[in-house]
N, C-alpha and C positions, 0 to 999 in steps of 0.2 A: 516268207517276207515278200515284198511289193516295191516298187519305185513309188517315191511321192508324186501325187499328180504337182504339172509345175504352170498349169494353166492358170492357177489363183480360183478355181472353184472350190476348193476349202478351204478359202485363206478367207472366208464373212466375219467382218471386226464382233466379236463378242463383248460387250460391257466389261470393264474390269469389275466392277465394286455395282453389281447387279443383284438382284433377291435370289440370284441362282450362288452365291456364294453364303447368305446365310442358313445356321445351322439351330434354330432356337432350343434343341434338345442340349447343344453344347452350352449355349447363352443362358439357362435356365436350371442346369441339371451337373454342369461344371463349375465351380468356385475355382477362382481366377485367383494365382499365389505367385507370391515373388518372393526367391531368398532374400533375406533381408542384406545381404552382400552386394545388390544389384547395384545401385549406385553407383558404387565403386568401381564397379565391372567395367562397367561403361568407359570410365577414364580408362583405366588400363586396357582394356581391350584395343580402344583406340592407338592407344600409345604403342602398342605390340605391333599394331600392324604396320604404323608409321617403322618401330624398329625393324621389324623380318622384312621388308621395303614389299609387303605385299601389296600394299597401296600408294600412292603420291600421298608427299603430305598437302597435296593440295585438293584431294579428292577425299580423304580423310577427314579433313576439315569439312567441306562442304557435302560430305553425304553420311559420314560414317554413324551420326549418330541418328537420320532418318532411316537409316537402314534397321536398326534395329535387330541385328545379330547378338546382343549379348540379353535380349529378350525372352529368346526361346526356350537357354539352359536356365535361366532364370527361374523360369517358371516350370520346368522339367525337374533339376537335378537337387529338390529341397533337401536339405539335412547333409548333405555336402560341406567338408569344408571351406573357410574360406578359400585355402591354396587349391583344392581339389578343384572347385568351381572354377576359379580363375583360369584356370589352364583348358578343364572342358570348352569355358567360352571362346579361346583362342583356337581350340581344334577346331570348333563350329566354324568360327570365323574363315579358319584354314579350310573347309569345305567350300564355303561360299568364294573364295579367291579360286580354288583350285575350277569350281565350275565355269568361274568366267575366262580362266585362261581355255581351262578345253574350248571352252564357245569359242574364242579367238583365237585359236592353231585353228580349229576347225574351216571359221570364215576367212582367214588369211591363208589355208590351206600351207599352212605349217606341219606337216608329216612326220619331217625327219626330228624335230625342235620336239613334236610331243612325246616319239618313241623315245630319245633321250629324256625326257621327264617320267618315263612310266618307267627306264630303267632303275631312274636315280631313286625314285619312290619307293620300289623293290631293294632297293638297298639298303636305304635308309632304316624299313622296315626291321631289316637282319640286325645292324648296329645302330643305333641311334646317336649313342654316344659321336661317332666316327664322322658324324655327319651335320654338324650343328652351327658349321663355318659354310657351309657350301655353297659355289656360288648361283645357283639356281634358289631365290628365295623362296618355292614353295618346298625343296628339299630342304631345307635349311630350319624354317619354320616348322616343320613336319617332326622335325630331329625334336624340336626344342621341345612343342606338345607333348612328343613319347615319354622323355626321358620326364617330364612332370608331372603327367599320369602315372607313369609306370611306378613312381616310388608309393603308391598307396598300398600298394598289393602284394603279392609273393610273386617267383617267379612262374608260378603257373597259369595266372591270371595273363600276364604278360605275353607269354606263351600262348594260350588262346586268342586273346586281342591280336596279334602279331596276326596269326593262323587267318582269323577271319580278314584283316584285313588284304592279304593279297589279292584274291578274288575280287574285293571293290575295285582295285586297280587296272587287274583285267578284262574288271564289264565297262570301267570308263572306256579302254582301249575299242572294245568291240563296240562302244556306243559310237565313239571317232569313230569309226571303217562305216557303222551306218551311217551316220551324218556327212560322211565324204564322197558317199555312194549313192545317197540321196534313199537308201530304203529304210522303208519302214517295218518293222516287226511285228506278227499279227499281235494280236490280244495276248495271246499265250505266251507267248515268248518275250512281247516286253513285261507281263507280270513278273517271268521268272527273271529278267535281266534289270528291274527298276527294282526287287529288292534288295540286288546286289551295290547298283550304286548311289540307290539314296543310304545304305550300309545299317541297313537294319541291326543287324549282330550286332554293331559296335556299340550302336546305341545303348541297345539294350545291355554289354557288359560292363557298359560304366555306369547302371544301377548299383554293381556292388561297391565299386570303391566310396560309391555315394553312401549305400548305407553299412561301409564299414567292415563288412564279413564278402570273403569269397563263399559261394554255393557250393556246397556238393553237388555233381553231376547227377547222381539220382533227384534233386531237388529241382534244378533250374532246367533240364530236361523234362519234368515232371508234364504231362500232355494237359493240363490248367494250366499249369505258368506260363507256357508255352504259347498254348494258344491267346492269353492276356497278353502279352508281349507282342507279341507280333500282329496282333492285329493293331495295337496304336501304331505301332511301325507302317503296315500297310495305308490305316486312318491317314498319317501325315503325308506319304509317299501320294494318294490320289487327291489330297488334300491340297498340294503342293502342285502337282497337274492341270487342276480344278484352275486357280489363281493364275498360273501360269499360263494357262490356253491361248491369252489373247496373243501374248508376247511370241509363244514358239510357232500360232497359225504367221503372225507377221514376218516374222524373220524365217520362214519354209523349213520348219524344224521337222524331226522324223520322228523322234522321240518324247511322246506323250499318251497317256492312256486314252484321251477325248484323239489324238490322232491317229491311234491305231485304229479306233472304231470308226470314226470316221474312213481311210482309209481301207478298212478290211471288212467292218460291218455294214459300209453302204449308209452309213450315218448324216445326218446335217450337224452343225457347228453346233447348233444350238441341240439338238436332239444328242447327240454324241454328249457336252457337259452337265445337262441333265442326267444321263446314265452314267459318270462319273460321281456326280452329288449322290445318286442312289445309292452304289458303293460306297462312299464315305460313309453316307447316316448308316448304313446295314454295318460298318465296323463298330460304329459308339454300340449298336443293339448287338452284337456278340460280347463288348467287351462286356456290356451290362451284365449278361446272362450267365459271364465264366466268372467276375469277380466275387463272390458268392463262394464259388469252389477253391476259389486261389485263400479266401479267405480260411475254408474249412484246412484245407493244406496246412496253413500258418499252425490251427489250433492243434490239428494230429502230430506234427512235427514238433510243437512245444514240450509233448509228451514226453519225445523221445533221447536218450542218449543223456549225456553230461551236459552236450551242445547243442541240444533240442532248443531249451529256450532262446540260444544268441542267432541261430538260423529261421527262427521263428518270425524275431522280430526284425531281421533283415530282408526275410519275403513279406510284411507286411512294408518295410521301406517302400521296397522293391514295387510294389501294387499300390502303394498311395501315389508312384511319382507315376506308372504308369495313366495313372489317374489323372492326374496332372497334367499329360503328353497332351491331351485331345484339346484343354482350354490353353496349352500353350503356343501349341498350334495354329490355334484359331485364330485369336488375337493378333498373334505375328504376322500372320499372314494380312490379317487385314489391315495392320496398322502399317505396314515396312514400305517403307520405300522403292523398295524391287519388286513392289507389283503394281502398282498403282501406272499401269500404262498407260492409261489415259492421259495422264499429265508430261509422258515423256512427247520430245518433238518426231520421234520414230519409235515406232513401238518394236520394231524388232533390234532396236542397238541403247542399250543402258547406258543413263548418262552418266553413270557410278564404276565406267569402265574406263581408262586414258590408253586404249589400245588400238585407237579406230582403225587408224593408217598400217597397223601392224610392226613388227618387228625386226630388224638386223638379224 
């Protein structure tokens, strides 16, 4: 790891919504799909964050629906029910609240305030039930998510979810200690630490509740399924970097794939998100290449068992909504309100945040 340079020589404003963000293989070659629940979503989602007080209702009013959070699982989690959706959307939502509080302990240098959140989150984790009054709203909200997820499944699906999600808690904590510390992570190490808390896993284990069946282990371990999965996961994580860059070079952020190379590879701003764009499109050309085999998966495993066919057509879910992750992405991204920096009066402080001055 590195200290960020603090001179402002790799702070060069990059274009938000520049030809370095389009993907014409995504705009051409991805069919762009909304549950037909979106609509709806949208109120409710709203309305939920107004109730878990993750947002003012007066910030909710005026951004919640340029933001465009209940976009993304929209267009990800098809064939969902409508309760199953609804709740995903709120998780999502729950992510994007939970980012801009780290970002503000971070800038208000709130320490002890964040370690008290990563305990309650940790707990939460354990019981959900237990924790659904709390008065910390993103423990609170977090309780409420689980316990609305968690009824689609058995308890071993749960159990896994539960498992993977610690680890995101603890790369958020390690992200705080860099950002407090001001170092940056080479290449390596924030690859390995950004799949943790963009929470790749999690994503991808609420493919099944979406298409209904839990996986056998030998199945969703399968090294095709596998590498399909995770690479849209990675796709959205540098996807998400990409759009981000202008925002986290303004506010001397440490954690970003364009500023680790910049920082560690000797990069320019502009040279650095070019090599992030190249990563992106080289994820759509893997997933290209494996979906073929994920598919052949589907037909071998129809073959087999009593339950051949119901796991069959739950990996074929599973790989259409993967399918789906790259135009969902895309679009979000370009259309949400949390990126368009350009248009903010600072580009390193969201105007979709009412925390400027910080907290008691």
């Amino acid at each position: 790891m590195t200290r960020l340079l603090t001179d402002g020589s790799a702070h060069t404003p990059w274009p938000a919504h520049s030809r370095a963000l389009a993907l014409p293989r995504i705009e051409t070659g991805f069919s762009r799909r909304l549950h037909p629940y979106w609509p709806q979503l949208q109120i409710q989602t709203r309305t939920w964050l107004r109730e878990q007080r993750l947002m003012s209702p007066s910030i909710v009013e005026r951004f919640a629906d340029d933001l465009r959070y209940t976009d993304l699982v929209a267009g990800y989690y098809l064939g969902a029910t409508d309760e199953l959706l609804a709740a995903i959307a709120d998780f999502s939502a729950w992510f994007f609240a939970l980012d801009d509080r780290h970002d503000r302990d971070v800038v208000h240098g709130r320490s002890e305030a964040w370690r008290e959140l990563c305990a309650g989150l940790h707990a939460v984790l354990a019981e959900p039930h237990r924790h659904r009054r709390h008065a910390d709203p993103l423990v609170s909200a977090l309780a409420d998510c689980l316990v609305r997820m968690g009824s689609h499944l058995a308890d071993t699906w749960n159990s896994r979810f539960t498992e993977h999600f610690h680890p995101v808690v603890d790369a958020y904590d390690r992200e705080f200690r860099n950002r407090a510390h001001h170092t940056v992570p080479n290449v390596a190490e924030y690859v390995e630490l950004r799949r943790l808390t963009f929470a790749h896993e999690l994503w991808i284990d609420l493919l099944e509740p979406t298409a209904g069946c839990e996986l056998p282990a030998s199945l969703r371990n399968d090294t095709v399924f596998r590498r399909a999965a995770l690479v849209t996961q990675d796709f959205a994580a540098w996807y998400n970097d990409l759009c981000s860059l202008p925002k986290e070079l303004a506010g001397g952020e440490v954690h970003n794939l364009g500023i680790s190379l910049i920082c560690h590879e000797g990069m320019s701003p502009r040279r650095a998100a070019a090599e992030v764009h190249r990563r992106v499109s080289g994820c759509v050309e893997i997933f290209l290449a494996t979906e073929p085999a994920v598919l052949a998966l589907a037909d071998r495993t129809a073959q087999t068992g009593a339950d051949g066919a119901r796991y069959a057509a739950a990996i074929r879910s599973c790989l259409f909504n993967m399918r789906n992750w790259f135009s969902s992405v895309y679009w979000f991204h370009q259309e949400s309100g949390r990126y368009r920096t350009e248009t903010w009066d600072d580009r390193s402080t969201p105007p979709y945040v009412d925390d400027l001055e910080g907290r008691s």
